[in-house]
C-alpha positions in Angstrom: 40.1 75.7 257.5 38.4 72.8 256.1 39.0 71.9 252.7 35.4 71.9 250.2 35.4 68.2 248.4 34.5 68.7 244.9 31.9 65.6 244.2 32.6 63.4 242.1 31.5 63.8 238.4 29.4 61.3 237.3 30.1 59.2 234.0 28.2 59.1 231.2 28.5 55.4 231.1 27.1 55.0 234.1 24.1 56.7 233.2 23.9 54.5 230.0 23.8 51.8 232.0 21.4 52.7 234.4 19.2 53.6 231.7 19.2 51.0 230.0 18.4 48.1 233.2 15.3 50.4 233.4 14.2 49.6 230.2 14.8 46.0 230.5 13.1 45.6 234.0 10.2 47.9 233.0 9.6 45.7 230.0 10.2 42.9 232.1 7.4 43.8 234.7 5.2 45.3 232.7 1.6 44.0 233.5 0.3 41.2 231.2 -3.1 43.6 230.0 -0.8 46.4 229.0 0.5 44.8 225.9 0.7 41.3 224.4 4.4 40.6 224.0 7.3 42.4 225.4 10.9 41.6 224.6 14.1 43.0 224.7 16.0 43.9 221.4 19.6 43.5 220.5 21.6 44.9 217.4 25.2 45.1 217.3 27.5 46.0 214.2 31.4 45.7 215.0 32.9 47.2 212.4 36.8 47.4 210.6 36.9 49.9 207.7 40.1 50.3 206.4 40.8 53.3 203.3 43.8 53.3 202.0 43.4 56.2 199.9 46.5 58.7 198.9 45.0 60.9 196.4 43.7 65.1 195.9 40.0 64.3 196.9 39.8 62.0 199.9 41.8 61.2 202.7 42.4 57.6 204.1 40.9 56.7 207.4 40.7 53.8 209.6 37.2 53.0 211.7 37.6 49.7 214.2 34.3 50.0 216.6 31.9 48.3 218.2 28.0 50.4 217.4 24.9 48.4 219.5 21.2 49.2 220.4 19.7 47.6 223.2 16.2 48.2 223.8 12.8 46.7 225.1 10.4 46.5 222.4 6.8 46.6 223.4 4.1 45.3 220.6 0.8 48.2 221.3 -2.2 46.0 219.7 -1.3 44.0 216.2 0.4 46.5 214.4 2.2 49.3 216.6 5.6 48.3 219.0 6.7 51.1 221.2 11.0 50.9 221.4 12.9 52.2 224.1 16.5 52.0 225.2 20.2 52.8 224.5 22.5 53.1 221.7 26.3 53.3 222.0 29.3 53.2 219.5 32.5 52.9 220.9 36.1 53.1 218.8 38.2 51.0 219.7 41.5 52.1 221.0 39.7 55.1 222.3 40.0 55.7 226.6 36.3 57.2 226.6 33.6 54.4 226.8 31.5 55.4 224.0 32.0 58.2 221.7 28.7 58.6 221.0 25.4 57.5 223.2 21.9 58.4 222.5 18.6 57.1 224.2 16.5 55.5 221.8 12.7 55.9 221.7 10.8 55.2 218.5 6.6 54.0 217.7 6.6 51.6 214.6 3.1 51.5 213.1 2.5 48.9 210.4 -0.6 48.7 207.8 -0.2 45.8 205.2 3.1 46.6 203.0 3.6 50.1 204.7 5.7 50.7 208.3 6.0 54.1 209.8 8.6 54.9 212.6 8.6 58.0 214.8 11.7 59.1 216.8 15.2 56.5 216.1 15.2 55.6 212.2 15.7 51.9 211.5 19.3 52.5 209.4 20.0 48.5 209.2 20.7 46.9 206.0 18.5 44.9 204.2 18.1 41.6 204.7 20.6 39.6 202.5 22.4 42.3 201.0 26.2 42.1 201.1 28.9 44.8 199.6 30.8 47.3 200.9 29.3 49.9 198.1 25.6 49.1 199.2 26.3 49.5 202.9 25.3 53.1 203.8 23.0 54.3 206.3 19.7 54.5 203.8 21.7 52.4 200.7 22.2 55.0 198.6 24.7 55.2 196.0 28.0 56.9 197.3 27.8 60.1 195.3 24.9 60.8 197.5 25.9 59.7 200.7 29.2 58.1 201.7 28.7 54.6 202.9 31.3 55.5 206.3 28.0 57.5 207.6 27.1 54.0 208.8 29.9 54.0 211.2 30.7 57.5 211.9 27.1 58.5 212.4 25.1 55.5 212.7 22.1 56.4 215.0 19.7 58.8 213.2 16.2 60.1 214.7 13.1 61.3 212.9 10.6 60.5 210.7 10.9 57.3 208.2 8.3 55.8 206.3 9.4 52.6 204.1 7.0 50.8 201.4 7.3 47.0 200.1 5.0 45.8 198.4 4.5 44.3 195.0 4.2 47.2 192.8 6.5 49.4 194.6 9.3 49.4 197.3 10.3 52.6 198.9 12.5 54.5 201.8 11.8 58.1 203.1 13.2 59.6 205.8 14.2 63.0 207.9 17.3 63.0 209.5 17.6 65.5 212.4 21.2 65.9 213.1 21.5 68.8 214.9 19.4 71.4 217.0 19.0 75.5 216.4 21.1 77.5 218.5 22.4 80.9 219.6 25.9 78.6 218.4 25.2 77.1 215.2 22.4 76.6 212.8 20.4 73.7 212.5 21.2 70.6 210.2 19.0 67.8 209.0 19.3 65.4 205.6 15.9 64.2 203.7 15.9 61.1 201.5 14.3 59.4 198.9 15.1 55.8 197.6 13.0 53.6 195.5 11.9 51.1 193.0 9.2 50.4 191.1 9.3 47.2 189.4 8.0 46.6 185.6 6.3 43.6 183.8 9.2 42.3 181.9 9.7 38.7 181.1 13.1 39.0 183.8 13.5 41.3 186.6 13.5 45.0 185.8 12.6 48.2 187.4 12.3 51.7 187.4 14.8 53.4 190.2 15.1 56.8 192.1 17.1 58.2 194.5 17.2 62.1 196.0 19.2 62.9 199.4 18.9 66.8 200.5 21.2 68.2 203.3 20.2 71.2 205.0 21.4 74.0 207.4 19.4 76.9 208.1 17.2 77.8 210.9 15.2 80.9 212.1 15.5 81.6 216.0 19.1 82.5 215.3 21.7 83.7 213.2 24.9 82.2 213.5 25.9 81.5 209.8 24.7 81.0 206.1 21.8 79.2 205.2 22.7 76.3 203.1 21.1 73.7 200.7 22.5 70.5 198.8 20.4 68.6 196.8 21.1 66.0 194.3 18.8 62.9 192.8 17.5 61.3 189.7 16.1 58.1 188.0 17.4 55.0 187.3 17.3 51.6 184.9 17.6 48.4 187.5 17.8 45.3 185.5 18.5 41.6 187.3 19.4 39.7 183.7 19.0 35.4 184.3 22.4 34.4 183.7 22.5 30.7 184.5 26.1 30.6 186.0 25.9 33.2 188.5 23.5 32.9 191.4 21.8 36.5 190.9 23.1 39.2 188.5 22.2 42.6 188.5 23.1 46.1 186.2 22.0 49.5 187.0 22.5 53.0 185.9 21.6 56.5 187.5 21.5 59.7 185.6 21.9 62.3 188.7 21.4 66.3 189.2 23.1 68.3 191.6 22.5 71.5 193.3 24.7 72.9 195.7 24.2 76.0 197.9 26.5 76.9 200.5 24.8 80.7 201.1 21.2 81.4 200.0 22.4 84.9 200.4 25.3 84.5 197.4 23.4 83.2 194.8 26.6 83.3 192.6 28.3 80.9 195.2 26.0 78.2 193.9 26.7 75.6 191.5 24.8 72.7 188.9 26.0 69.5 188.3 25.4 66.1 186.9 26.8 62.7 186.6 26.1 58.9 185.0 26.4 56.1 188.0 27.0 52.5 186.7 27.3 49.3 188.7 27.3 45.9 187.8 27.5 43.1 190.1 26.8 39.3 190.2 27.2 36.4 193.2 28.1 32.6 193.3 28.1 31.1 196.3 28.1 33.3 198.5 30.3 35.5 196.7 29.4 39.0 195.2 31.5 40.8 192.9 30.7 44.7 191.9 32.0 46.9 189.1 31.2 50.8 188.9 31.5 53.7 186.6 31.2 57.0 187.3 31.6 60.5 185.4 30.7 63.4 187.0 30.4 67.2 185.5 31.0 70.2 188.4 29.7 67.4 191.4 29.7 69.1 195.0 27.1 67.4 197.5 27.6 67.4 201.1 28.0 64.0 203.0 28.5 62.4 199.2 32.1 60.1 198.7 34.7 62.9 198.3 36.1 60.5 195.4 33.5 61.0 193.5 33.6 64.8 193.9 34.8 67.7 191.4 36.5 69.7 193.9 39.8 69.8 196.0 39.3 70.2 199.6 40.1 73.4 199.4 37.4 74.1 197.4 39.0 74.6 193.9 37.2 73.1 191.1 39.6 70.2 189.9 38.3 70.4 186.1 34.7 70.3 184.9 34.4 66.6 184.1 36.3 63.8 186.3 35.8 59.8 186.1 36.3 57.1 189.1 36.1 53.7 189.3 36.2 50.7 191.3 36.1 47.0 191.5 35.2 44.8 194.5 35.1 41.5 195.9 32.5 40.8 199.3 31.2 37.3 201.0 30.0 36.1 204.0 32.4 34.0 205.4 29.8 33.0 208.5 26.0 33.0 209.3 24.0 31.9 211.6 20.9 32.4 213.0 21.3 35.9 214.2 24.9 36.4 213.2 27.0 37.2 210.2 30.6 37.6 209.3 31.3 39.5 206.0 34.8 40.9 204.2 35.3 42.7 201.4 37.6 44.4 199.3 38.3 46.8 196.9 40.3 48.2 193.8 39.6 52.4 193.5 40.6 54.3 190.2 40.4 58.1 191.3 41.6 59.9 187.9 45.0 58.8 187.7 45.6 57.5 191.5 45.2 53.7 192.5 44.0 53.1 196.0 42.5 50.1 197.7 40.2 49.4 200.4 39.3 46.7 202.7 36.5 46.2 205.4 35.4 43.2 207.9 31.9 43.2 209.9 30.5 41.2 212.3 26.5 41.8 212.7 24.2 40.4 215.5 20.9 40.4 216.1 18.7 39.1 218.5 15.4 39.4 219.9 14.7 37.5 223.3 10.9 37.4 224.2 10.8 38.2 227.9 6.5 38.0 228.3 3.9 37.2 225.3 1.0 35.6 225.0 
């Protein structure tokens, strides 16, 4: 009897890579008249987050990983560029090649101060900024949305629509994380950040933020429908003091709403909190203070140290405080490249914990046909 050869299973990383030397030589031979400049897109964060936490409301964790998009951008006209490409993130000290990789397609359309993207969300930073507590997917403030997201779930795909202009500057976004099935419900986050500057003799604005996380779906029905939302306003004001480089104190007066079944209303809870951070740079240094007191907090993907409940659920007392102080810089830029460390000092009720993180950032465009 002949013995049947099972083929061999083909990688995922060999499909990555096949994928993405498509991209590059379809963007690469693309005919002249089809678009005016093609070029290929690189965006690499490699990341070392290290939490040393030892307290009842979040664990410690250590993320070392490389997470990098590599795509053809294609510019439609003036104003549109059509992206597509690969994302990976890989964790280092892990045998797989990438834990996660995703294809990434997305049409930017800009009009004056206004930029829509369909399909992959742009999640970068903003230009210049530096801190550990400003460093999440969309910048919110951690309550919300804990800044590890960019790291642990750093490609997103949706809709976005950012504003800068004079008189306002604004992020929305829809998150699709995960699709309806016979196995599990859906999942998607909404966001909301903003600013809407005021004409005072120094710097001062007007501030929002609102992140909503979602479950639900209606095909199936293989759990609870569930909702958390939280937001509110905010005072941003960037005071002139003459021996620091830039200075800058805001606070946040947040609601929150948290669902885990629409169909036990009583499950459901209401809380607030106050959100205060001060921070100030000198060359090239930034330090940040914040405050925080929270009343019956519970958001889902929001910084567990911020929370009012125990893992297990149990409510650890109506009102709880944290702090934390923090020290960033970027110890090497270039044209295209950054170095940044930062560390940290947490107050989490009566615990003491400390933090510390190092990134590397690159980004490059290479023009491979314009005119």
């Amino acid at each position: 009897m002949t013995a049947v050869r099972t083929p061999p299973r083909r990688r995922p990383c060999n499909s990555a890579w096949l994928a993405c030397a498509i991209f590059a030589y379809a963007g690469a031979c693309a005919p002249a008249a089809a678009q005016e400049r093609v070029s290929f897109h690189t965006d690499v964060t490699i990341y070392g987050d290290n939490t040393e936490f030892h307290n009842r409301f979040r664990d410690g964790e250590t993320l070392l990983g490389t997470a990098g998009t590599f795509a053809v951008d294609i510019a439609v006209g003036d104003r549109a560029v059509f992206r597509g490409g690969l994302f990976l993130n890989h964790r280092i000290g892990s045998a797989r090649f990438a834990e996660q990789w995703r294809p990434v397609f997305s049409l930017t359309v800009d009009s004056g101060p206004s930029r829509f993207i369909f399909g992959t969300l742009d999640t970068g930073p903003d230009e210049g900024v530096v801190g550990p507590d400003l460093g999440g997917p969309h910048g919110l403030i951690p309550p919300l949305q804990v800044e590890t997201l960019a790291y642990t779930r750093p490609h997103e795909g949706g809709l976005q629509w950012q504003l800068d202009a004079s008189r306002i500057e604004q992020d929305a976004w829809i998150n699709w994380q995960r699709l309806n099935t016979a196995e599990h419900r859906e999942r998607f986050d909404a966001g909301l950040r903003g600013r809407l500057p005021l004409g005072t003799p120094f710097p001062m604005a007007v501030g929002y933020q609102l992140h909503h996380v979602h479950e639900g779906g209606q095909l199936f029905d293989p759990g609870p429908v569930a909702d958390s939302f939280a937001g509110g306003p905010g005072l941003v004001v960037e005071p002139p003091i003459g021996f620091f480089d830039a200075s800058s104190v805001e606070a946040y007066l947040m609601w929150s709403k948290h669902v885990p079944d629409r169909a036990d209303p009583e499950a459901g809870s209401h809380g607030h909190g106050l959100f205060v951070r001060a921070a100030a740079e000198k060359h090239g240094w930034r330090g940040h203070f914040i405050f925080w007191s929270g009343c019956l907090w519970l958001k889902d993907e929001g910084d567990l140290n911020y929370g009012s409940r125990f893992p297990d659920g149990s409510v650890f007392r109506p009102t709880r405080h944290y702090g934390e102080v923090g020290l960033a810089r970027v110890f090497y830029e270039a044209e295209g490249v950054s170095l940044e460390g930062s560390a940290r000092a947490h107050r989490i009720e009566r615990d003491y914990n400390y933090s510390f993180r190092v990134l590397a950032r690159v980004h490059f465009d290479f023009p491979l046909r314009g005119r």
